[in-house]
LUMKE-618976 format. One record per residue (C-alpha): residue in three letters; x, y, z. Coordinates in steps of 0.001 Angstrom, whole numbers, plus 524288, in hexadecimal, padded with zeros to 5 digits. Layout:
residues N
ALAXYZ/...
END
This chain:
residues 153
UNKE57F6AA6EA21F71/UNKE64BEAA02922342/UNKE6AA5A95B821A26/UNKE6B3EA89C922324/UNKE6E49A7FC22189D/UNKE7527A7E3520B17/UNKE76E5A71FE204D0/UNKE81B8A77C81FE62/UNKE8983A7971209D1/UNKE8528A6BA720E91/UNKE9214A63E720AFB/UNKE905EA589B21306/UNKE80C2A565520CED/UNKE8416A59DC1FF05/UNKE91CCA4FFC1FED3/UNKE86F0A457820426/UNKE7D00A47501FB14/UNKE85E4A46FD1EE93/UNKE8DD1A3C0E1F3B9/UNKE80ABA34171F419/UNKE7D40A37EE1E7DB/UNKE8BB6A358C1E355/UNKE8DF6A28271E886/UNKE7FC8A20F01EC52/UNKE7760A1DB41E296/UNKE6C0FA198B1EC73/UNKE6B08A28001F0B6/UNKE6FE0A37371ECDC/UNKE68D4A40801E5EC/UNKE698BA41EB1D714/UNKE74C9A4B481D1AA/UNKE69A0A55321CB14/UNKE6D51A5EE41C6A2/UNKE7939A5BD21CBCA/UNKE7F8DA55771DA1E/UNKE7999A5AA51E5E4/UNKE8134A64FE1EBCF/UNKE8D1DA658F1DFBE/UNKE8E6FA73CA1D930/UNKE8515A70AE1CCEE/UNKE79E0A6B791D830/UNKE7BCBA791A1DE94/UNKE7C74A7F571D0AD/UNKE709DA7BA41CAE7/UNKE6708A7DA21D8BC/UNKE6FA8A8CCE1D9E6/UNKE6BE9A8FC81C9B0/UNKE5CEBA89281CC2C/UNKE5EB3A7E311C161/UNKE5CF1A752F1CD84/UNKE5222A7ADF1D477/UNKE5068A7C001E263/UNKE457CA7FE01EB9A/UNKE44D8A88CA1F7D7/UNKE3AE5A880D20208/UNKE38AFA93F620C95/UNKE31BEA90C0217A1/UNKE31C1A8CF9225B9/UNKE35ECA82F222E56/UNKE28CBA7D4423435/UNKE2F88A6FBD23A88/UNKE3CEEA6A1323CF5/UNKE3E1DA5A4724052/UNKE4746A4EFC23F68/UNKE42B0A4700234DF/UNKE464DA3901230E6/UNKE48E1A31D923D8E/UNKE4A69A3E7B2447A/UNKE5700A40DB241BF/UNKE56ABA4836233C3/UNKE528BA585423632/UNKE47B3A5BD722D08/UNKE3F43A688E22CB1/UNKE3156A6D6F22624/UNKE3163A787221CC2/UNKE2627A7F8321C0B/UNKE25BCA87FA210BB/UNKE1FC3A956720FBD/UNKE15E7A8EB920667/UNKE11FFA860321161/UNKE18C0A778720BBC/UNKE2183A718B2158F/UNKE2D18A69302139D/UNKE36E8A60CE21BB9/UNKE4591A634F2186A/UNKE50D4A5E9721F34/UNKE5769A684F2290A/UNKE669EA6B9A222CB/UNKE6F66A7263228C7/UNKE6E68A75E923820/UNKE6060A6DCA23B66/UNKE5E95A76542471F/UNKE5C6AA81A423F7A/UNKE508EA7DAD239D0/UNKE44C0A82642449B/UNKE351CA8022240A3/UNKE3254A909523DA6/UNKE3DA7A933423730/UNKE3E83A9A0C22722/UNKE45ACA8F4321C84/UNKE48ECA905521012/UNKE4B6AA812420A56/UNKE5204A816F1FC86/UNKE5116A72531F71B/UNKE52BEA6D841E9DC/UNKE4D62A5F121E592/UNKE579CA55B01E22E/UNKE554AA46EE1DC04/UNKE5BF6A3CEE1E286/UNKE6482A34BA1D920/UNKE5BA9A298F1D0BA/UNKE6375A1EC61D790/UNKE5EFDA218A1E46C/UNKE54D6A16B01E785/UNKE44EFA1C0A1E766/UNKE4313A146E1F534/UNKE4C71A1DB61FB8B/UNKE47A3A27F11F82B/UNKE39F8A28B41FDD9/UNKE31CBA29421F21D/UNKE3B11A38731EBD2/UNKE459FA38A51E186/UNKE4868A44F71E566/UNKE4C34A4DC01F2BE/UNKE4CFDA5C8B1F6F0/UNKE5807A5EC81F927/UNKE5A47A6B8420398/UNKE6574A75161FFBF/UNKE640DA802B2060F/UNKE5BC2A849D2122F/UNKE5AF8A9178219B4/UNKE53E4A94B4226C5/UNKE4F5BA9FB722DC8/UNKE5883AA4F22392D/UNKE5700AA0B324671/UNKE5C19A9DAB251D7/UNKE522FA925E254C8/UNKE5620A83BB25313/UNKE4FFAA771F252C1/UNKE56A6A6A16258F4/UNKE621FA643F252DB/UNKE5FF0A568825474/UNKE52C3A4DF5250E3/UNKE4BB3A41CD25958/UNKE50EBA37DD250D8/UNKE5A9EA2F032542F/UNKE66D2A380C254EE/UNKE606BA44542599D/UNKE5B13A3B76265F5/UNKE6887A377826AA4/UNKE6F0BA3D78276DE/UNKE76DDA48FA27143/UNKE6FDEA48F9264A4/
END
């Protein structure tokens, strides 16, 4: 298996998520055990006092979900569940067939954030790390929806 994603190394998606929880009340995820993506976060899900979960498995579909624009995949897990996650990383790498290994942890959003927006869930899994089988196969880069339609998209 080949590490194609670490939240760690995510700058850009950890600076955005802690600035939400930083500065909007309306939305952001709560700061337990500590800010998402800081050194005591990463402490306490490396020592195991914030557990996480990893799911092995395969790749049975990849789609554009939301308006067709936002690239999703189904985890099916050796157990035989299956699960949508979003694609990180490089989404063309992702191809229906393919081994994954999905490590997620469950993190509350912050009390302020409004119920209505958050479709009926106080809570989110949140991906940080994934790994995929080698292979040279791909799957398409852009989705149906309203940008991936446009000439040269």
């Amino acid at each position: 298996m080949e590490l194609q994603y670490d939240l760690r190394a995510d700058k850009a998606h950890v600076r955005a998520m802690q600035k939400a929880t930083r500065k909007r009340p309306d939305v952001g995820l709560a700061p337990v055990p500590a800010l998402v993506g800081s050194w005591r976060w990463w402490r306490a899900i490396d020592s195991g006092r914030y557990p996480s979960t990893i799911l092995d498995g395969t790749i049975t579909r990849v789609f554009w979900g939301s308006m067709g624009d936002w690239p999703m995949f189904t985890l099916r897990t050796l157990e035989g569940e299956t699960s949508d996650w979003t694609r990180q990383g490089d989404p063309t790498r992702y191809v229906e067939g393919l081994a994954v290994r999905l490590q997620y942890v469950v993190q509350r959003f912050k009390d302020s954030v409004p119920d209505w927006s958050l479709a009926g869930t106080r809570e989110t899994n949140l991906i940080v790390r994934i790994w995929l089988e080698p292979s040279s196969l791909r799957s398409e880069a852009t989705g149906p929806g309203p940008l991936g339609s446009l000439p040269g998209g």
